[in-house]
VEXSETI-779614 format. One record per residue (C-alpha): residue number from 1; x, y, z. Coordinates in nm, 2 decimals. Layout:
REM residues N
NUM:X:Y:Z
...
This chain:
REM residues 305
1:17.92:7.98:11.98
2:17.72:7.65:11.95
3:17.76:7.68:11.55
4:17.40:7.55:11.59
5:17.23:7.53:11.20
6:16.89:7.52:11.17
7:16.68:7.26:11.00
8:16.45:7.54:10.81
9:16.56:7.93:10.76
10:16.46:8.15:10.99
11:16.42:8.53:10.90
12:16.51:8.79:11.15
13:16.32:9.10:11.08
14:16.34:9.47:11.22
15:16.07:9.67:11.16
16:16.00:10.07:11.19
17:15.68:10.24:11.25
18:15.46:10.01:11.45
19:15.36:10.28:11.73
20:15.21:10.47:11.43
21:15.02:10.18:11.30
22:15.33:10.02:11.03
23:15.23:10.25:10.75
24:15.63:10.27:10.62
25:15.74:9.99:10.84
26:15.60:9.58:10.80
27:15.28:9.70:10.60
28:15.54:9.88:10.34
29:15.71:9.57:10.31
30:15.45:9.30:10.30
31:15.33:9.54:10.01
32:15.62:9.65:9.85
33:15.83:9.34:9.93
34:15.66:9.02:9.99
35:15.94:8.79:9.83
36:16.17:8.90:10.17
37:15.93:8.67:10.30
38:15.89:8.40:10.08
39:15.82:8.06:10.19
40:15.76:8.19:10.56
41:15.46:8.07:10.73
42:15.48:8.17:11.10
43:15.61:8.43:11.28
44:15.70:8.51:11.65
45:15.68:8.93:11.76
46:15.61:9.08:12.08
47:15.40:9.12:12.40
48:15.41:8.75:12.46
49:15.54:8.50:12.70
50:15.54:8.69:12.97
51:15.45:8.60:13.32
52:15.14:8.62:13.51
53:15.11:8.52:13.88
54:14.77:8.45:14.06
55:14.73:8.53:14.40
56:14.77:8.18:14.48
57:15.15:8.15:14.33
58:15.02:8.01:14.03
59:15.26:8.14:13.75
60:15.11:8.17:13.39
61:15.30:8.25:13.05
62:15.03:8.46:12.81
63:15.12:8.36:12.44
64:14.97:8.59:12.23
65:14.81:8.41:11.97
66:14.46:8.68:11.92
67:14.50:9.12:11.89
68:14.24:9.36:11.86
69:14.21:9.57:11.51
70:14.23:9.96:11.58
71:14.09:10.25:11.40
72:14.25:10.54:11.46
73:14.04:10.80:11.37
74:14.00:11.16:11.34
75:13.61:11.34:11.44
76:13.57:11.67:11.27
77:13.29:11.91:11.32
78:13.24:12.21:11.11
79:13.00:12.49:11.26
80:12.99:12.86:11.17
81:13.25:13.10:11.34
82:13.16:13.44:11.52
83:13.28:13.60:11.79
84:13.23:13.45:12.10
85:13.04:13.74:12.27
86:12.70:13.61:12.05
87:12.47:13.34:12.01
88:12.57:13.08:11.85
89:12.42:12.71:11.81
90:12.58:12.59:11.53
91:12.94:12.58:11.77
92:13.17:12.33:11.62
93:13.35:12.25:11.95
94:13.00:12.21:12.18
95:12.94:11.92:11.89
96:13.21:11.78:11.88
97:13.28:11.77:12.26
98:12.91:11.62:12.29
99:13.03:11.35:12.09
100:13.35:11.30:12.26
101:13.17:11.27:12.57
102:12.94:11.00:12.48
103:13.24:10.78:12.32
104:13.46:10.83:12.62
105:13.17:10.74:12.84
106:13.04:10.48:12.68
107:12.97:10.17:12.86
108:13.07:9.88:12.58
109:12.88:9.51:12.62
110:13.11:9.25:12.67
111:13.17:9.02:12.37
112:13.29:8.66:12.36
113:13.59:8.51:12.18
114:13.75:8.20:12.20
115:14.10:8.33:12.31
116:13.91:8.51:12.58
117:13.69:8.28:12.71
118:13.96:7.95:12.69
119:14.23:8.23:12.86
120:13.97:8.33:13.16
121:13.85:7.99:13.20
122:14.20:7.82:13.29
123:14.23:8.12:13.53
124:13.91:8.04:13.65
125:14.03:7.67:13.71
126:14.34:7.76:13.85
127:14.18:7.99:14.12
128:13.87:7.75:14.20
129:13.64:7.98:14.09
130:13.29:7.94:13.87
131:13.34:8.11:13.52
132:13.08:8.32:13.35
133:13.13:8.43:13.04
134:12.85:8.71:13.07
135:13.03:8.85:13.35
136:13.40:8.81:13.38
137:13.52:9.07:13.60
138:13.55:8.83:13.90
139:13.79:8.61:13.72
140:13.97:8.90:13.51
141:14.06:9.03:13.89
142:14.26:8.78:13.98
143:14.51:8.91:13.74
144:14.60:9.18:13.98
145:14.83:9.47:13.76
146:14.72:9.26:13.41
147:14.34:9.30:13.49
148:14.34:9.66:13.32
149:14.49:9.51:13.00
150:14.31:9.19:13.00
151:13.94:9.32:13.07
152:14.03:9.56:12.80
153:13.99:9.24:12.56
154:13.65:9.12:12.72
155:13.48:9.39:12.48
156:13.54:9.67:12.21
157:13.67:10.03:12.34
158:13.70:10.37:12.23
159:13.90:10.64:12.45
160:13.96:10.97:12.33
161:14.31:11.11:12.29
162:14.35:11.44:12.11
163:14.12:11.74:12.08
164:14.23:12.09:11.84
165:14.07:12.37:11.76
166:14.07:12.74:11.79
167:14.35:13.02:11.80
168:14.15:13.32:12.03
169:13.96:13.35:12.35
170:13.66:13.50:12.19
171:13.63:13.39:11.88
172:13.37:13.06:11.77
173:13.64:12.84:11.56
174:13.47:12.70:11.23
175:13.60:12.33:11.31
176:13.70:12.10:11.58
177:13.89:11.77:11.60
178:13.97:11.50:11.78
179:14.13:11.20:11.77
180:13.97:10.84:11.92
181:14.20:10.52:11.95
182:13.92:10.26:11.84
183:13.97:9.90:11.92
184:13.78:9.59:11.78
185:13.77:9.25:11.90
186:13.79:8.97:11.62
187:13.47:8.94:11.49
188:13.33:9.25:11.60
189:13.45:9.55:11.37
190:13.14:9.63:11.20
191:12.99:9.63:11.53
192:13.22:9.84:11.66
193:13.18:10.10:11.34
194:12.81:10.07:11.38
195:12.80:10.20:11.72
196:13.07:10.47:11.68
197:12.84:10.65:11.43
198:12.53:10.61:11.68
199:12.71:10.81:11.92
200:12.81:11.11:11.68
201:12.62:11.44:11.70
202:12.50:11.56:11.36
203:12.74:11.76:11.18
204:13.06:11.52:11.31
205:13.19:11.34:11.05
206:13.47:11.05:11.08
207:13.78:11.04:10.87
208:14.02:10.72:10.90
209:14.38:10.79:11.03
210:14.51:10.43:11.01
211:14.31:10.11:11.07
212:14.37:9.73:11.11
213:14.26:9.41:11.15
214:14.16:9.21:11.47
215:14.38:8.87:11.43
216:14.29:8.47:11.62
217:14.50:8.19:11.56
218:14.42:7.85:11.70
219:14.68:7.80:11.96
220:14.76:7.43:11.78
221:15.06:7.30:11.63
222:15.40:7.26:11.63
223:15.52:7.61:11.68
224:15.27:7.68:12.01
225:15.40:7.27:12.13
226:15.76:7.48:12.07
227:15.65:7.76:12.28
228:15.53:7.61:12.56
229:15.81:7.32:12.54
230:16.09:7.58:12.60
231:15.91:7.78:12.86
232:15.85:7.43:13.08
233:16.23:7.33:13.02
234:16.27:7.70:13.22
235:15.99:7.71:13.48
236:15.84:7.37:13.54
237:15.59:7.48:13.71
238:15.49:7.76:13.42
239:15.14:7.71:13.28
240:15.15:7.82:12.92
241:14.82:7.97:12.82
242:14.67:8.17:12.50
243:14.56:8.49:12.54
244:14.47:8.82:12.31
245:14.66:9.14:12.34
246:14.45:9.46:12.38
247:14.68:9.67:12.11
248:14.84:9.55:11.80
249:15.22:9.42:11.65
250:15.36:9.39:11.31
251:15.16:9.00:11.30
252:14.88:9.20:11.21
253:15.10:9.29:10.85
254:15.25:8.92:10.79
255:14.86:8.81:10.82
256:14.82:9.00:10.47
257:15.11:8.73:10.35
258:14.90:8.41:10.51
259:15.19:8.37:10.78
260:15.03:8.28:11.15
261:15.17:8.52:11.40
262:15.20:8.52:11.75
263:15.32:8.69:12.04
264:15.63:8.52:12.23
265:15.91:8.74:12.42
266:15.97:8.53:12.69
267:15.97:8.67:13.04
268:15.95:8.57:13.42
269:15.83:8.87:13.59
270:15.81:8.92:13.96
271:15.47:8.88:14.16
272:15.44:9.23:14.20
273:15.57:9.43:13.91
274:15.34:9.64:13.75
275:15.44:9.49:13.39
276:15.16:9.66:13.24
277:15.17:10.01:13.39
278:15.51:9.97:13.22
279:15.39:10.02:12.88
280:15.48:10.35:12.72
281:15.52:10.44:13.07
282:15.83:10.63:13.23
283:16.15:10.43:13.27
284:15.99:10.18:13.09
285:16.22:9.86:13.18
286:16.19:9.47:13.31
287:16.48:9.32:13.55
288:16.78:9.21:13.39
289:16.72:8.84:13.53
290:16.36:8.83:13.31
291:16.57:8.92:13.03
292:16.82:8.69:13.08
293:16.49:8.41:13.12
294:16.40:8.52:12.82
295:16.73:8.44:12.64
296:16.72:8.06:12.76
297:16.34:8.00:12.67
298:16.41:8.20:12.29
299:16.75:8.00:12.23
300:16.52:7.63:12.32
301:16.27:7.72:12.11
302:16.47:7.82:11.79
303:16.63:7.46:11.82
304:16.31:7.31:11.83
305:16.07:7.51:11.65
């Protein structure tokens, strides 16, 4: 026990529900109980501080100081049922499947932010390589395993992840649904809406399962000096960077409060774990000496935060 006291409080909170977007977790609190978090202006959560290392040994830590909104939604198309023996061109699943298909395959522009751009142009330095912000699949590459999560946050995406309807071989249901994980860069959600509803076949209608905003701090002050402070003191040669997460954390509820949140959970991976492929993956895990990395680079930082 160091008895260590802090010169400020700091508030260690547990929240429920963020897989399912923090309806009855930090979004019921911030609304239900914002004086558990009075006085608080910045906030530390998840998917942050981990490593990254370039194929030239380079090692950086991605603070997570940017996230994508979502809009989880739900397509519903509503055609006339018969039995599936007859004609029928008012089919509720051939519409909604059409629509489906054109999210799922949709090809999205790439879209600039500031997290994004500063992020793939220190990787771009690192590497000796030119940086084009129209085209940043070259760079984003060089991230090896992370390249799938990273380019995800070079534009908006849509990927479809649950489809219903019917109960009989041959019988024409009335409806069809699916469900679309919709994700928004900062800046970009009306955009992002906008194009969703080009794609729709007539008769498919959208109704909101649970939707968020897309968060960017500047990566300034003296909680990020903090941050990247305790991760030196660890790894010397560890290049601290910003960077924006592809999914979401409970910062996105503390932003309704005006309290700056960002991502920092220390870790120093190995070269050649697939940290990402990880995620909600089977035997999800990280090695116990990460962990233990972790712990070092938290305990600095609370002491001089």
């Amino acid at each position: 026990m160091e008895r260590y006291v802090p010169p400020r409080d700091i508030v260690l909170a547990f929240f429920a529900d963020e897989e399912a977007g923090s309806l009855f977790g930090s979004r019921w609190l911030v609304q239900n109980h914002p004086e558990l978090f009075k006085n608080c202006s910045e906030a530390i959560s998840e998917v942050g501080g981990f490593s990254a290392t370039l194929p030239n040994g380079k090692r950086f830590y991605l603070i997570e100081n940017a996230e994508k909104g979502f809009h989880w939604m739900r397509l519903i198309s509503e055609g006339t049922a018969g039995h599936g023996s007859m004609i029928n061109l008012e089919n509720a699943i051939t519409a909604l499947s059409q629509s489906v298909a054109k999210i799922g395959t949709y090809n999205w522009p790439v879209r600039q932010t500031q997290t994004v751009n500063f992020f793939l142009g220190k990787v771009a330095e690192a590497c000796e390589m030119k940086y084009d912000p129209e085209h940043p699949e070259n760079i984003v590459a060089q991230l090896g395993s992370m390249a799938k999560m990273i380019g995800a946050t070079t534009r908006n995406t849509a990927n479809p992840t649950m489809l219903a309807s019917g109960y009989k071989a041959n019988v024409i249901p009335q409806t069809a649904t699916a469900t679309i994980d919709g994700r928004f860069l900062p800046g970009h959600e009306e955009e992002f809406m906008s194009t969703i509803h080009s794609l729709l076949n007539e008769g498919v209608r959208i109704e909101t399962i649970a939707t968020d905003a897309a968060l960017e701090f500047p990566f300034e002050g003296k909680l990020v000096d903090a941050m990247c402070a305790a991760i030196i003191s660890e790894d010397p040669e560890g290049i601290p960077v910003p960077y924006c997460m592809s999914g979401g954390t409970d910062n996105k509820a503390l932003a309704m409060l005006g309290i700056t949140g960002f991502g920092f959970a220390p870790l120093k991976l190995p070269p050649d774990l697939d940290f990402m492929a990880l995620f909600h993956g089977i035997n999800e895990r990280v090695p116990v000496s990460s962990i233990k990395f972790g712990v070092r680079v938290l305990d600095k930082f609370l002491q001089n935060c």
